[in-house]
Backbone and ligand atoms as CSV (ligand in chain L), in Angstrom:
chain,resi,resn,atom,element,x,y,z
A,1,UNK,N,N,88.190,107.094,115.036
A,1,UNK,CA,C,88.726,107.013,113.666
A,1,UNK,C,C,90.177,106.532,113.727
A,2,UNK,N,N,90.614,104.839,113.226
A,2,UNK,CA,C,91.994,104.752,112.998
A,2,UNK,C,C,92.456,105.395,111.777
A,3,UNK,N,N,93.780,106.017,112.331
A,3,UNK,CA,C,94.516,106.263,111.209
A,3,UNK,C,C,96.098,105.897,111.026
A,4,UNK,N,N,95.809,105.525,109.877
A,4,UNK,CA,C,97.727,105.244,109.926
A,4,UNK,C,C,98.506,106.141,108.676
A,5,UNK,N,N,99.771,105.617,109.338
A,5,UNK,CA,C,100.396,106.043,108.138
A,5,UNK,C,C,101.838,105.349,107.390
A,6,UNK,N,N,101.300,105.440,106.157
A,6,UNK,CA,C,102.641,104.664,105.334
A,6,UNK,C,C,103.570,105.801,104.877
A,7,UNK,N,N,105.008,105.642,105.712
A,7,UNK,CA,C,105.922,106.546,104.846
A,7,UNK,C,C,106.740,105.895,104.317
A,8,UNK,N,N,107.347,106.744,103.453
A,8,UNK,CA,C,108.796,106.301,103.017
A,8,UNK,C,C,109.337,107.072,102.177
A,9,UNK,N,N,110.859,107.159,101.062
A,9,UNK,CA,C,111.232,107.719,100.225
A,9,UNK,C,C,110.304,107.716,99.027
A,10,UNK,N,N,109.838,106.736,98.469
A,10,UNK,CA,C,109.217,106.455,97.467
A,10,UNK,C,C,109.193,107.128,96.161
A,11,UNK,N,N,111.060,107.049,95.493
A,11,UNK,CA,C,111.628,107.791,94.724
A,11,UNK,C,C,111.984,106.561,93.693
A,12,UNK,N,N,110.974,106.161,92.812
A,12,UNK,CA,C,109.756,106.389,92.930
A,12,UNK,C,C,109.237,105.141,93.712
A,13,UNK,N,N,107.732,105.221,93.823
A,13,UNK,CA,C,106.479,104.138,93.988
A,13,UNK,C,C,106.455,102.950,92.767
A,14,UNK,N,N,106.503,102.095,93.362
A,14,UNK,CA,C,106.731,101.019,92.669
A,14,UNK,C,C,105.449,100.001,93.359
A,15,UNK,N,N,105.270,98.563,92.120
A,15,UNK,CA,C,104.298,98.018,92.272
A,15,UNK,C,C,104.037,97.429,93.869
A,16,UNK,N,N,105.525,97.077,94.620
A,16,UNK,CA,C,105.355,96.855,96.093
A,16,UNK,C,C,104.681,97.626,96.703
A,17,UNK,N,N,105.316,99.019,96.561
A,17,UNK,CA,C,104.333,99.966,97.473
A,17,UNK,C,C,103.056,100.311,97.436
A,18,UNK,N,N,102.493,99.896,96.303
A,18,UNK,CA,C,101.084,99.912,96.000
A,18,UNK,C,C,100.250,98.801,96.767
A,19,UNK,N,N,100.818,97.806,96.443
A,19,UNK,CA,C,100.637,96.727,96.607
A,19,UNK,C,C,100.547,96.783,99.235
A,20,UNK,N,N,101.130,97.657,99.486
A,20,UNK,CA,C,101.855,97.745,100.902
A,20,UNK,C,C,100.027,98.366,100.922
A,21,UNK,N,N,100.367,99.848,100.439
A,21,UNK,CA,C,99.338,100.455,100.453
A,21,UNK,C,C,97.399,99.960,100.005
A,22,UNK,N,N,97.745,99.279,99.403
A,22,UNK,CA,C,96.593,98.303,99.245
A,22,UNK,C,C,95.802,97.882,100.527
A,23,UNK,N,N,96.270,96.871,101.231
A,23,UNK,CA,C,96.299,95.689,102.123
A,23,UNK,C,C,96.180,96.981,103.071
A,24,UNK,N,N,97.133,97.963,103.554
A,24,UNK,CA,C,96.605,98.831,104.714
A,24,UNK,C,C,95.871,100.033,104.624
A,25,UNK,N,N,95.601,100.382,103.501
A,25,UNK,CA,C,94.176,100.421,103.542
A,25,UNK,C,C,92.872,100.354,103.818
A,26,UNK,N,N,93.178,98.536,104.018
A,26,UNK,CA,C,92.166,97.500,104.484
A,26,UNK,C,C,91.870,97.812,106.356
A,27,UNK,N,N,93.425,98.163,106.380
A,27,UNK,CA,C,92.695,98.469,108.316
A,27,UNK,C,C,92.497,99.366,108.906
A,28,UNK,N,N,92.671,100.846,108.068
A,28,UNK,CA,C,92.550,101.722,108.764
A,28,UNK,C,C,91.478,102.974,108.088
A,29,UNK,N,N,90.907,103.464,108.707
A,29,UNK,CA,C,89.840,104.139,108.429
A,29,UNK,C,C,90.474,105.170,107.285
A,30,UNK,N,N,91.476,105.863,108.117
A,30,UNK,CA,C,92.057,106.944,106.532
A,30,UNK,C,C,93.862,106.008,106.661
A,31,UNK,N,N,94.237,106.075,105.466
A,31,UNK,CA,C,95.582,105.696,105.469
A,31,UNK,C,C,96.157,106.944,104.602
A,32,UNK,N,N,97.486,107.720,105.529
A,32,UNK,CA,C,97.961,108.813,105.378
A,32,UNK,C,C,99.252,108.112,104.772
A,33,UNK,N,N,99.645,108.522,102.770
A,33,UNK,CA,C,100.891,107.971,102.284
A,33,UNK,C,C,101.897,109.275,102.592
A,34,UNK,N,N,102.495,109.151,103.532
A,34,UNK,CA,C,103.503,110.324,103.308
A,34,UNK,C,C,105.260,110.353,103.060
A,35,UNK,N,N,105.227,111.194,101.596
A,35,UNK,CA,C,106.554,110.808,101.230
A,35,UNK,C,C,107.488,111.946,101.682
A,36,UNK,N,N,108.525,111.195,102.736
A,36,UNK,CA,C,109.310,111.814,103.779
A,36,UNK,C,C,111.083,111.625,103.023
A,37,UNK,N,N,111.998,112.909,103.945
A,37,UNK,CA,C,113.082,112.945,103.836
A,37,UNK,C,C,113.667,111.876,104.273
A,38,UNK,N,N,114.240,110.797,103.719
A,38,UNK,CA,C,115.573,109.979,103.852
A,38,UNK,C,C,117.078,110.549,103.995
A,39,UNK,N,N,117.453,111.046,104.863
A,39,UNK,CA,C,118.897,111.509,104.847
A,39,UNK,C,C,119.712,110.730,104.349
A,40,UNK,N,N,119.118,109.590,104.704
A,40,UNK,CA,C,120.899,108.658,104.166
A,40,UNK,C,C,120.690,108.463,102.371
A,41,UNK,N,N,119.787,109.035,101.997
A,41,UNK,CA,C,119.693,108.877,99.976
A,41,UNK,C,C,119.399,110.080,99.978
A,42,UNK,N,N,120.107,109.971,98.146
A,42,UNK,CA,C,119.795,111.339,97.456
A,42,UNK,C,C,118.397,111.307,96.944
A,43,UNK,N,N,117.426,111.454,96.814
A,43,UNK,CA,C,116.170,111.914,95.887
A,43,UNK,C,C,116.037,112.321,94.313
A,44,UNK,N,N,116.166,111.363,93.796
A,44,UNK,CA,C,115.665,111.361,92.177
A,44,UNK,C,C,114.537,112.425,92.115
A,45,UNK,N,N,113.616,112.210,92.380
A,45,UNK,CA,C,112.421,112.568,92.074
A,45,UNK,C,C,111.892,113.642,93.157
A,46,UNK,N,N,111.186,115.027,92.917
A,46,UNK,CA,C,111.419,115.870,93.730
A,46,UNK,C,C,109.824,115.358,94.282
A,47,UNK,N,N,109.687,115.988,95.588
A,47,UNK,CA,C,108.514,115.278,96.717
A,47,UNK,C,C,107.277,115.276,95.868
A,48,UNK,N,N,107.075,116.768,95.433
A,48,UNK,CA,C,105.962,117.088,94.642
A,48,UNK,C,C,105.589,116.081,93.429
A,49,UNK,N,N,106.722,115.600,92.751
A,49,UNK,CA,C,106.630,114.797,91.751
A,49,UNK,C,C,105.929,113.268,92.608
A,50,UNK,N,N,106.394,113.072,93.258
A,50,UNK,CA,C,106.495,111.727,94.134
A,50,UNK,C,C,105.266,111.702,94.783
A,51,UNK,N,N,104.494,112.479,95.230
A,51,UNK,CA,C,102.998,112.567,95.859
A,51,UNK,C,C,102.370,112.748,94.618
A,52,UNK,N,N,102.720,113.205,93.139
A,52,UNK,CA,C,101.965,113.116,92.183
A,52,UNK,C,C,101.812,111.604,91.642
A,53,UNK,N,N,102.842,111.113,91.723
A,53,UNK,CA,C,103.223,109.806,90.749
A,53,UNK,C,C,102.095,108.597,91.639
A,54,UNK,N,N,101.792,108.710,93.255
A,54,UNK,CA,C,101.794,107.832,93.962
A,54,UNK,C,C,99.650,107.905,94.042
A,55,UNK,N,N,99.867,109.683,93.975
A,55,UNK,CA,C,98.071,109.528,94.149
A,55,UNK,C,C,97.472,109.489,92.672
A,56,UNK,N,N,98.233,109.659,91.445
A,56,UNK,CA,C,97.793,108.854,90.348
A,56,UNK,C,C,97.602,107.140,90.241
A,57,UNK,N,N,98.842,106.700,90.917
A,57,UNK,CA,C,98.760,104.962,90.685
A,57,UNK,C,C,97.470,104.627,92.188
A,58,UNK,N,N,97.675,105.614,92.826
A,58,UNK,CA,C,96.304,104.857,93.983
A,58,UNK,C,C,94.811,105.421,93.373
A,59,UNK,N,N,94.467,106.699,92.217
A,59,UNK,CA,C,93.856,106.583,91.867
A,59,UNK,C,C,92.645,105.681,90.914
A,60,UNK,N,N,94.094,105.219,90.765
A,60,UNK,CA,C,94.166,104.544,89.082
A,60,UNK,C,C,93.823,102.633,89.338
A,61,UNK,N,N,94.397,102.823,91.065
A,61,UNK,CA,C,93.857,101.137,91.582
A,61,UNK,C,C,92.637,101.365,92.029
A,62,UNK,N,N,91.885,102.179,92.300
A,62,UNK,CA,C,90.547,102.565,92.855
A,62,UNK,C,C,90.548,102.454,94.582
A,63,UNK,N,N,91.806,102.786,94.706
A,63,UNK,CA,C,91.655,102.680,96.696
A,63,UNK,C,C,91.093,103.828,97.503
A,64,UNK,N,N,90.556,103.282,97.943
A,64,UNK,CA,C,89.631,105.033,99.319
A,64,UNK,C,C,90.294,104.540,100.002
A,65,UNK,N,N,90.481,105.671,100.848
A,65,UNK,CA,C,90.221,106.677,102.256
A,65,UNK,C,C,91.828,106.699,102.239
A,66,UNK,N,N,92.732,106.967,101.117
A,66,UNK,CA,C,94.264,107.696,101.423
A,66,UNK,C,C,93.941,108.910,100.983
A,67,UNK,N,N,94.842,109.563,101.528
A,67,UNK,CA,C,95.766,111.038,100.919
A,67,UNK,C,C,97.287,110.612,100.974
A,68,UNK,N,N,97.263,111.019,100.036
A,68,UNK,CA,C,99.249,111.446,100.173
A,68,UNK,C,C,99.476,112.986,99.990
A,69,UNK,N,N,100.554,112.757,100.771
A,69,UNK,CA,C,101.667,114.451,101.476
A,69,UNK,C,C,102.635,114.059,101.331
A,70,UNK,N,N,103.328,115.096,101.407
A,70,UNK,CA,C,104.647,115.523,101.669
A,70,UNK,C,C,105.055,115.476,103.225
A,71,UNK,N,N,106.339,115.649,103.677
A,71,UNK,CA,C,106.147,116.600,104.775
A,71,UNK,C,C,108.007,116.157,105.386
A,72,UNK,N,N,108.602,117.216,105.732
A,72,UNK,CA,C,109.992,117.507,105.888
A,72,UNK,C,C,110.444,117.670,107.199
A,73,UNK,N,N,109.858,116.275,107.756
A,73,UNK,CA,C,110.679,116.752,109.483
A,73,UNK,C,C,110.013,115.248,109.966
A,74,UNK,N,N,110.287,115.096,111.332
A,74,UNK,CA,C,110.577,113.731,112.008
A,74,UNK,C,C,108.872,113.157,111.760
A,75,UNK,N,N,109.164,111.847,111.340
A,75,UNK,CA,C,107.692,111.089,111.152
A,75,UNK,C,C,107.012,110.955,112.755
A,76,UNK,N,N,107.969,111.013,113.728
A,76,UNK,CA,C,107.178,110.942,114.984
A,76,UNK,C,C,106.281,112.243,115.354
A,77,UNK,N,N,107.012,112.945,114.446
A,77,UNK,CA,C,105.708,114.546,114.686
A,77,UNK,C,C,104.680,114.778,113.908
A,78,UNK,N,N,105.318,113.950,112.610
A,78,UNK,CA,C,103.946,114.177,112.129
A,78,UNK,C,C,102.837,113.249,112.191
A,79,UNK,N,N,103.248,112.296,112.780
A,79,UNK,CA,C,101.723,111.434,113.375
A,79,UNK,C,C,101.280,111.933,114.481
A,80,UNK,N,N,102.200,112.082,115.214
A,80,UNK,CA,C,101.237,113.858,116.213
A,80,UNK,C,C,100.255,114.502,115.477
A,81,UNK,N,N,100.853,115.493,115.021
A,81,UNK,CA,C,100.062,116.256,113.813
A,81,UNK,C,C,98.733,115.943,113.430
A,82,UNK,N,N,99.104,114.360,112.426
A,82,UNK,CA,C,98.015,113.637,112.262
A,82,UNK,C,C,96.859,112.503,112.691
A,83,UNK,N,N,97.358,112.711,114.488
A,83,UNK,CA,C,96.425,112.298,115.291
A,83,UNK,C,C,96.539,110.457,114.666
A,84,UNK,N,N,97.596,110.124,114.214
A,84,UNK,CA,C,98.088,108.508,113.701
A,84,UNK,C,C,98.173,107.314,114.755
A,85,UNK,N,N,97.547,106.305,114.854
A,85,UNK,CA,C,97.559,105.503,115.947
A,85,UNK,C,C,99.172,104.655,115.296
A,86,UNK,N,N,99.097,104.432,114.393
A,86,UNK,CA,C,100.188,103.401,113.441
A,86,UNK,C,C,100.752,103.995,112.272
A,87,UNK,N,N,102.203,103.455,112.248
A,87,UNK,CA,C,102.670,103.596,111.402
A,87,UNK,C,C,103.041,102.173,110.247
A,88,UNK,N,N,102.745,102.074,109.090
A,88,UNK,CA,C,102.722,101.132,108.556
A,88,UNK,C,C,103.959,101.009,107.497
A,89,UNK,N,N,104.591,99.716,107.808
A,89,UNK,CA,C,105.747,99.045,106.033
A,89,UNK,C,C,105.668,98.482,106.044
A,90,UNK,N,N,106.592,97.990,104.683
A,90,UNK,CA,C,106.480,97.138,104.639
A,90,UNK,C,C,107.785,96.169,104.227
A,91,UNK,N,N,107.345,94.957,104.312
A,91,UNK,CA,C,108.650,94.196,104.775
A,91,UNK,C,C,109.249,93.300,103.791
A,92,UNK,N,N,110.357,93.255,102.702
A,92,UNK,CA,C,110.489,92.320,101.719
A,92,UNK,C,C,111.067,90.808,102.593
A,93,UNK,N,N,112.408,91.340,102.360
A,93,UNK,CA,C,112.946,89.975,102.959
A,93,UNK,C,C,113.574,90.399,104.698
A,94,UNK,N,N,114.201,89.175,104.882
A,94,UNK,CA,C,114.947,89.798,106.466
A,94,UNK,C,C,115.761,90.910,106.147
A,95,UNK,N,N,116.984,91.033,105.092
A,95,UNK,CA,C,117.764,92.032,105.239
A,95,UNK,C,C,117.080,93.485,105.562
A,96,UNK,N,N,115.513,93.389,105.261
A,96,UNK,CA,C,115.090,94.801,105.694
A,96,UNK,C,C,114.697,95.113,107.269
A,97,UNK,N,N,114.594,93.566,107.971
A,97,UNK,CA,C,114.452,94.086,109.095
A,97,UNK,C,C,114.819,94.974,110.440
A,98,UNK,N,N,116.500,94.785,110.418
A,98,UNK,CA,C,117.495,95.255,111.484
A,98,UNK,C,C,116.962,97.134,111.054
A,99,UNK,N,N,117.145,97.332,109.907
A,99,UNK,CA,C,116.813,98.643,109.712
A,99,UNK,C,C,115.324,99.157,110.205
A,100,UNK,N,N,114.386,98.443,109.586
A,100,UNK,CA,C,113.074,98.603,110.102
A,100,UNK,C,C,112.567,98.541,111.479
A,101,UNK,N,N,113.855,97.404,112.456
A,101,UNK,CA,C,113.292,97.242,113.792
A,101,UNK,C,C,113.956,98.575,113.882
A,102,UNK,N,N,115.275,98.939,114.010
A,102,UNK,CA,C,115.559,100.256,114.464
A,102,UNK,C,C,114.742,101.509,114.294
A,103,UNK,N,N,114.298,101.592,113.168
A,103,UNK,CA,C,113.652,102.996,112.980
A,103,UNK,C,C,112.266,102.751,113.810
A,104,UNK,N,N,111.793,102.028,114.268
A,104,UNK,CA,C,110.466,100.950,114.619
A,104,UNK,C,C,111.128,101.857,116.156
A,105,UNK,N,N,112.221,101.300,116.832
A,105,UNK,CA,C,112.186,101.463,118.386
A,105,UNK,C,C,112.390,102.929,118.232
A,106,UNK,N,N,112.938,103.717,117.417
A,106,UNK,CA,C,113.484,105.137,117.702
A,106,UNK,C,C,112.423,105.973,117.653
A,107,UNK,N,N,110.979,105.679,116.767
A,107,UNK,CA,C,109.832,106.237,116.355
A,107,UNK,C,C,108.828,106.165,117.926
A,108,UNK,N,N,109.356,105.288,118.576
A,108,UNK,CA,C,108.334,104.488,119.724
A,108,UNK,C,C,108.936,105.497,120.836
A,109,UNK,N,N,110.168,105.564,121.037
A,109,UNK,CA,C,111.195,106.491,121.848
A,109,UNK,C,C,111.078,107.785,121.806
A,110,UNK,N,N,110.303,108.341,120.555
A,110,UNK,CA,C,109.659,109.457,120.412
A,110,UNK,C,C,108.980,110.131,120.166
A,111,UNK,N,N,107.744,109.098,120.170
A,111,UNK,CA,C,106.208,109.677,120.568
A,111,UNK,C,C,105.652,107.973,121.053
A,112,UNK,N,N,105.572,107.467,122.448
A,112,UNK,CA,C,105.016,106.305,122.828
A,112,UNK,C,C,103.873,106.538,122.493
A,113,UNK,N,N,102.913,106.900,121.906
A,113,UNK,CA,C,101.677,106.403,121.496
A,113,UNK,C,C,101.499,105.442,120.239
A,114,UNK,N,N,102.723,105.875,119.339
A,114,UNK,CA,C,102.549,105.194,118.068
A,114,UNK,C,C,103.516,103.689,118.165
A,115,UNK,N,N,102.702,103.075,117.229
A,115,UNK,CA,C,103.000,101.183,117.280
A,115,UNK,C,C,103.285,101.506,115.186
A,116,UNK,N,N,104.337,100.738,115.308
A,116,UNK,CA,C,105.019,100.291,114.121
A,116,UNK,C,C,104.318,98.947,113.612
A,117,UNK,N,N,103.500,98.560,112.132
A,117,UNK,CA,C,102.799,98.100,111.886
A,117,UNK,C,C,103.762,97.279,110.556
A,118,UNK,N,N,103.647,95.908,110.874
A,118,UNK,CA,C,105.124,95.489,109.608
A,118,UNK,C,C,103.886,94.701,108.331
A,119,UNK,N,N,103.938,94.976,107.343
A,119,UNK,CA,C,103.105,94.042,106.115
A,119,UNK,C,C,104.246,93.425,105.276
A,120,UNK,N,N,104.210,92.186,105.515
A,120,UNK,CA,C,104.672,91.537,104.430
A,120,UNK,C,C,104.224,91.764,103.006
A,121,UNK,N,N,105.104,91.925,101.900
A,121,UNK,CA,C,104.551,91.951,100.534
A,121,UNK,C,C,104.402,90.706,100.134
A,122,UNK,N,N,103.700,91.076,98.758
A,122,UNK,CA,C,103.522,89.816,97.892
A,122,UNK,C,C,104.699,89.107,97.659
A,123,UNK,N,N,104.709,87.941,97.595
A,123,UNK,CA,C,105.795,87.228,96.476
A,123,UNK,C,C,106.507,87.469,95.549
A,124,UNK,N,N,105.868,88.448,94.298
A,124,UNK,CA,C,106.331,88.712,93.396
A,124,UNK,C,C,106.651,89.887,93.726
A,125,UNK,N,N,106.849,90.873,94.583
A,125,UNK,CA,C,107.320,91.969,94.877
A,125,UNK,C,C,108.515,91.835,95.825
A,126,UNK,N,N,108.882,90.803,96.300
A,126,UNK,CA,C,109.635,90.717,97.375
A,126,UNK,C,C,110.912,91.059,96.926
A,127,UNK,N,N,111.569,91.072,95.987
A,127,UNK,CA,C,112.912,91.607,95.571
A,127,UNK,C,C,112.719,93.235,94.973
A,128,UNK,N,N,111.807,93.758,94.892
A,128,UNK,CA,C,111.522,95.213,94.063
A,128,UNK,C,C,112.242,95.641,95.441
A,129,UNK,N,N,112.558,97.023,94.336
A,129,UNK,CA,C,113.132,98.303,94.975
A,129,UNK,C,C,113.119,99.749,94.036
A,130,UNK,N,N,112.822,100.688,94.664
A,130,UNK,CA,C,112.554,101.602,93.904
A,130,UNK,C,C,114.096,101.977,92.964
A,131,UNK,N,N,115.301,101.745,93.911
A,131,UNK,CA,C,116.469,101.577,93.260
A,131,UNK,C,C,116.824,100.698,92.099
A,132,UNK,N,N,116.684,99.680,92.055
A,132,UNK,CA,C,116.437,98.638,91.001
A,132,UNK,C,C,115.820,99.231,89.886
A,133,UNK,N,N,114.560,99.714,90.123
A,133,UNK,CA,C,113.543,100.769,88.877
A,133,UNK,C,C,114.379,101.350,88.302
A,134,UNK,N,N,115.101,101.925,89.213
A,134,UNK,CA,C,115.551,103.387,88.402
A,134,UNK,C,C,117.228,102.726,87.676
A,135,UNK,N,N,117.795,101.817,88.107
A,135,UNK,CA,C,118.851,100.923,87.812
A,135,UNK,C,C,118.403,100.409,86.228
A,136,UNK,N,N,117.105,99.815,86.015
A,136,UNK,CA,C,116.987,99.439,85.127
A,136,UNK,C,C,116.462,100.165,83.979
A,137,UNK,N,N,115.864,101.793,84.744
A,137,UNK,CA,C,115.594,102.352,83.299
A,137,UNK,C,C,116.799,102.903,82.718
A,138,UNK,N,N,117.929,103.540,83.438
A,138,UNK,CA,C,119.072,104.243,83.253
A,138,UNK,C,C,119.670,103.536,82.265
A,139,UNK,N,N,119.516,101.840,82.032
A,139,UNK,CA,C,119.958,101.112,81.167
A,139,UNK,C,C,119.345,100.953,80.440
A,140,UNK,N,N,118.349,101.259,80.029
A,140,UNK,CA,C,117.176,101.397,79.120
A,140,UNK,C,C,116.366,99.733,79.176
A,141,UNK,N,N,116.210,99.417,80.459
A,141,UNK,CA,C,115.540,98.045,80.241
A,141,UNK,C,C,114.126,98.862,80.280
A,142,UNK,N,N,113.521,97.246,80.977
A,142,UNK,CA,C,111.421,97.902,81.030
A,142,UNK,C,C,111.455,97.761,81.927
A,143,UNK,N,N,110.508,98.762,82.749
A,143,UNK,CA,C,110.410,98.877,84.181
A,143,UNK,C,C,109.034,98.637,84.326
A,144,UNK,N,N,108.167,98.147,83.100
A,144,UNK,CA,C,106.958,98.138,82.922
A,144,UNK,C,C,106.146,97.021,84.293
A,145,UNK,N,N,107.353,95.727,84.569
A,145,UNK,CA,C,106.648,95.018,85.619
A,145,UNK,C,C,106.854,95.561,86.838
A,146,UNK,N,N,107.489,96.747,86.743
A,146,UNK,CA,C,107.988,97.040,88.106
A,146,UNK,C,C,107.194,98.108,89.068
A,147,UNK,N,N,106.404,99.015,87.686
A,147,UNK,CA,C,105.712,100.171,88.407
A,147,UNK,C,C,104.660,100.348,87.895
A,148,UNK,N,N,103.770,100.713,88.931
A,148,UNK,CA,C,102.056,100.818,87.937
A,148,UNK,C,C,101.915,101.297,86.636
A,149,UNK,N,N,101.303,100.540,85.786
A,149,UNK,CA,C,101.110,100.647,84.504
A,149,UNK,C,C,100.625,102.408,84.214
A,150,UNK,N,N,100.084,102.913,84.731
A,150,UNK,CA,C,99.465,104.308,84.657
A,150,UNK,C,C,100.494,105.662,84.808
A,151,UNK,N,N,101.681,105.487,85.476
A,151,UNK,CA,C,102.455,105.952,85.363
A,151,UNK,C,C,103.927,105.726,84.833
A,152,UNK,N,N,103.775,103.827,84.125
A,152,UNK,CA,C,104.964,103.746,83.907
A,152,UNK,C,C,105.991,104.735,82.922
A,153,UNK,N,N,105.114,104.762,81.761
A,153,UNK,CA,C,105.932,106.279,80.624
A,153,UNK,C,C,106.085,107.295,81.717
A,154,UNK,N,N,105.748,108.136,82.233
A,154,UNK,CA,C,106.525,108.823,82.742
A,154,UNK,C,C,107.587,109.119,83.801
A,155,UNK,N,N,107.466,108.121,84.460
A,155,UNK,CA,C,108.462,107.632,85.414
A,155,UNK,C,C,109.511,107.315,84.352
A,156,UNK,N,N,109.841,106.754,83.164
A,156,UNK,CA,C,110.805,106.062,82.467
A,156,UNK,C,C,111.001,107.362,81.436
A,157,UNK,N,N,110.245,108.076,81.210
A,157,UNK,CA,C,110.894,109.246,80.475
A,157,UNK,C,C,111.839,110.436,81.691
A,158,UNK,N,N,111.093,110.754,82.500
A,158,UNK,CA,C,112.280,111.120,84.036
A,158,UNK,C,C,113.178,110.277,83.879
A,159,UNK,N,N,113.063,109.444,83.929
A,159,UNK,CA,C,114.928,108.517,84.068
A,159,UNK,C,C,115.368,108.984,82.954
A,160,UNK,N,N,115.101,108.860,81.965
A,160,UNK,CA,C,116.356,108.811,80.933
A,160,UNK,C,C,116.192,110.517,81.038
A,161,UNK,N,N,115.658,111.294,81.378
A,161,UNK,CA,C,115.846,112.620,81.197
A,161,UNK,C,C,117.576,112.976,82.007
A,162,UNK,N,N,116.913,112.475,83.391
A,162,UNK,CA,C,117.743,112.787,84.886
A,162,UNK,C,C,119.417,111.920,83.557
A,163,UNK,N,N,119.340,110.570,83.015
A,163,UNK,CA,C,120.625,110.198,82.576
A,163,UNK,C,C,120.789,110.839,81.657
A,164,UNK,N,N,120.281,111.479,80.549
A,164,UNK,CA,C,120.478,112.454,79.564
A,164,UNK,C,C,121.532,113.630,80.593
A,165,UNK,N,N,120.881,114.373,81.249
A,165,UNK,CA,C,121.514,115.654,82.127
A,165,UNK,C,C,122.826,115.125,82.606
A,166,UNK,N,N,122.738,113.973,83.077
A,166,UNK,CA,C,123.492,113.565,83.976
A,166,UNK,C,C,125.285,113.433,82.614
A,167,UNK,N,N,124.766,112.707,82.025
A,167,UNK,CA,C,125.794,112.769,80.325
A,167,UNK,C,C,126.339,113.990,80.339
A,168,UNK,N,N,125.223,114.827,80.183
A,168,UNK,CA,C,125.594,116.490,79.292
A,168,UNK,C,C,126.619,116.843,80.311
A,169,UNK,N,N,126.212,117.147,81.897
A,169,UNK,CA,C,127.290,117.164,82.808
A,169,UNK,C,C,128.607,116.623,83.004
A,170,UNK,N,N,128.592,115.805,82.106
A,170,UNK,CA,C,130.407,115.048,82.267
A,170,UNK,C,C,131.425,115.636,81.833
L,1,PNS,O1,O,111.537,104.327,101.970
L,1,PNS,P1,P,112.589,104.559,103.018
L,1,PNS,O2,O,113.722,105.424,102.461
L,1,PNS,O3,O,113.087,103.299,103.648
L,1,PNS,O4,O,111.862,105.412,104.175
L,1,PNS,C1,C,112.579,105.875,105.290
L,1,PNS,C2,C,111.843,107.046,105.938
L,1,PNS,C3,C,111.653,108.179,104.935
L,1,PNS,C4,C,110.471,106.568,106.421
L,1,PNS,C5,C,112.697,107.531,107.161
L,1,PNS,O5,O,113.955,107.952,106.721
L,1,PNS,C6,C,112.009,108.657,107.931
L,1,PNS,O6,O,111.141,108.395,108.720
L,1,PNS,N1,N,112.441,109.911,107.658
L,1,PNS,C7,C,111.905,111.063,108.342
L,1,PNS,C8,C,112.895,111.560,109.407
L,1,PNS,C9,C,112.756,110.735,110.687
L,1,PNS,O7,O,111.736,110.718,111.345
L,1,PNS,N2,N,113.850,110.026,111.030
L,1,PNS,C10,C,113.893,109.211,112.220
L,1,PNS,C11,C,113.229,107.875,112.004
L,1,PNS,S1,S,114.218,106.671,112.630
């Protein structure tokens, strides 16, 4: 049984990552989405919310054989854990690579069984960022092309909530 796994912040899931998750899918018997701690960002969206938002929009595309988790400690353990041959991202433009090769050799440095798996996105996803999303609802644009239609209202009512609070606090 291959298994992989797609992590990332995914604060929130946006049409790229669906789109990542799609395509690897395609190669692995179960594909494990797990949305992990980023130290170097703060987290909009709390994990629980974020494994909700992500197995609604993969419901909602009709994809088998994922689960999405949570999980709060080094991705090299938890593909231990989860018995993971690969780890899968995905790749917009070059500026994401230097980061991606690094986390790629440090993941390999600490569990050699697992191989770093790179997917190019679509075209029309290649500039998305979950930052951008949240950039543009705070301004009250539409984030409607940006994130699966099935969750876009509530992803965009969280934003303006989080900028509402964020106001009252000043
Ligand atoms: O979507 P992101 O923020 O680019 O994803 C980065 C993420 C969450 C995959 C990375 O920060 C991560 O693996 N965090 C878990 C902690 C860990 O294993 N760090 C060492 C990897 S170099």
């Amino acid at each position: 049984m291959k298994i992989g796994i797609y992590p990332g912040s995914f604060d929130p899931v946006t049409r790229g990552h669906l789109d990542v998750i799609s395509r690897a899918a395609k190669l692995f018997d179960k594909l494990t989405v797990a949305v992990m701690v980023n130290p170097d960002k703060k987290s909009t969206f709390t994990a629980a919310e974020r494994v909700d938002l992500i197995r609604r929009a993969v419901d909602d595309a009709g994809i088998c054989s994922v689960e999405v988790e949570s999980f709060d400690g080094l991705l090299a353990d938890y593909a231990k854990i989860k018995n993971a041959t690969a780890i899968v991202k995905g790749l917009r433009a070059l500026s994401d690579f230097e980061y991606e090769f690094q986390m790629a050799m440090t993941n390999r440095l600490l569990n050699s069984e697992l191989e770093t798996i790179f997917l190019t996105t679509s075209s029309e996803n290649m500039f998305l960022s979950s930052s951008m999303v949240k950039q543009i609802a705070r301004f009250g644009g539409d984030i409607s092309p940006f994130v699966p239609s099935c969750i876009t209202g509530d992803i965009q009512k969280r934003l303006l909530k989080v900028k509402a609070d964020q106001e009252a606090n000043k």
